[in-house]
C-alpha positions in Angstrom: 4.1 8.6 -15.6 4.9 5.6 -17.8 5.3 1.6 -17.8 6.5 0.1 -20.1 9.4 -2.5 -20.7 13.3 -3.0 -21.2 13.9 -6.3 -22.4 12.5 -8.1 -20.1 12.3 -5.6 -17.3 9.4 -3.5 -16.1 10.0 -0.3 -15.8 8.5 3.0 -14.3 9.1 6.4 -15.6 7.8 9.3 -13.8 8.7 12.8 -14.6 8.9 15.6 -12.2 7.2 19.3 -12.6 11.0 20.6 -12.1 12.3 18.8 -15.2 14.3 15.1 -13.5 12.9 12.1 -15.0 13.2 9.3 -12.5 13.2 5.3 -13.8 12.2 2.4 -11.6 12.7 -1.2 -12.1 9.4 -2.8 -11.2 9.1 -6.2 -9.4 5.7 -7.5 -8.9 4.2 -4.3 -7.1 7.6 -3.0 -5.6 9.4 -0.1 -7.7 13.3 -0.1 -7.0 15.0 3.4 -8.1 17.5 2.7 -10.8 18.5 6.4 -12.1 17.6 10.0 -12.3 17.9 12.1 -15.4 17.9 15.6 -15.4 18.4 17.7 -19.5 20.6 20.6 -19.9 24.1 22.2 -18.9 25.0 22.5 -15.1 27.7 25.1 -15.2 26.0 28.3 -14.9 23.0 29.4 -12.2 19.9 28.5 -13.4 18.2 32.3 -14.5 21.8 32.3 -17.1 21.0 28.9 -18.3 17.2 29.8 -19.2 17.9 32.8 -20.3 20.4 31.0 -23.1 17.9 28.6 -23.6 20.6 26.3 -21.6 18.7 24.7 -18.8 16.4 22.0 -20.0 13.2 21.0 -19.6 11.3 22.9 -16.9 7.9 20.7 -16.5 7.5 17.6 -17.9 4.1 17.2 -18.6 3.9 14.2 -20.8 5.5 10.7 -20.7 5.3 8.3 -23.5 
């Protein structure tokens, strides 16, 4: 988890243990979702993907 800011825009980054990093636009102490990111290709089932070294991060550990 991260804060940091955009301009002038708080933001919050929080990444997930299954590899999606979510942003949130902070407003005083309310957090309002703005996007999801997820790395890697979606056109295969996952076990082909990581196996080709295809399917992104798995755990995000670390932000900033």
């Amino acid at each position: 988890m991260a804060v940091g800011n955009v301009g002038t825009s708080a933001v919050l980054v929080v990444g997930s243990r299954n590899g999606l990093i979510y942003v949130y636009n902070m407003r005083g102490v309310s957090a309002t979702f703005e996007s999801v990111h997820r790395e890697g290709a979606t056109n295969d089932i996952w076990n082909n993907l990581y196996a080709n070294d295809a399917a992104g991060d798995q755990l995000i550990s670390d932000i900033g």
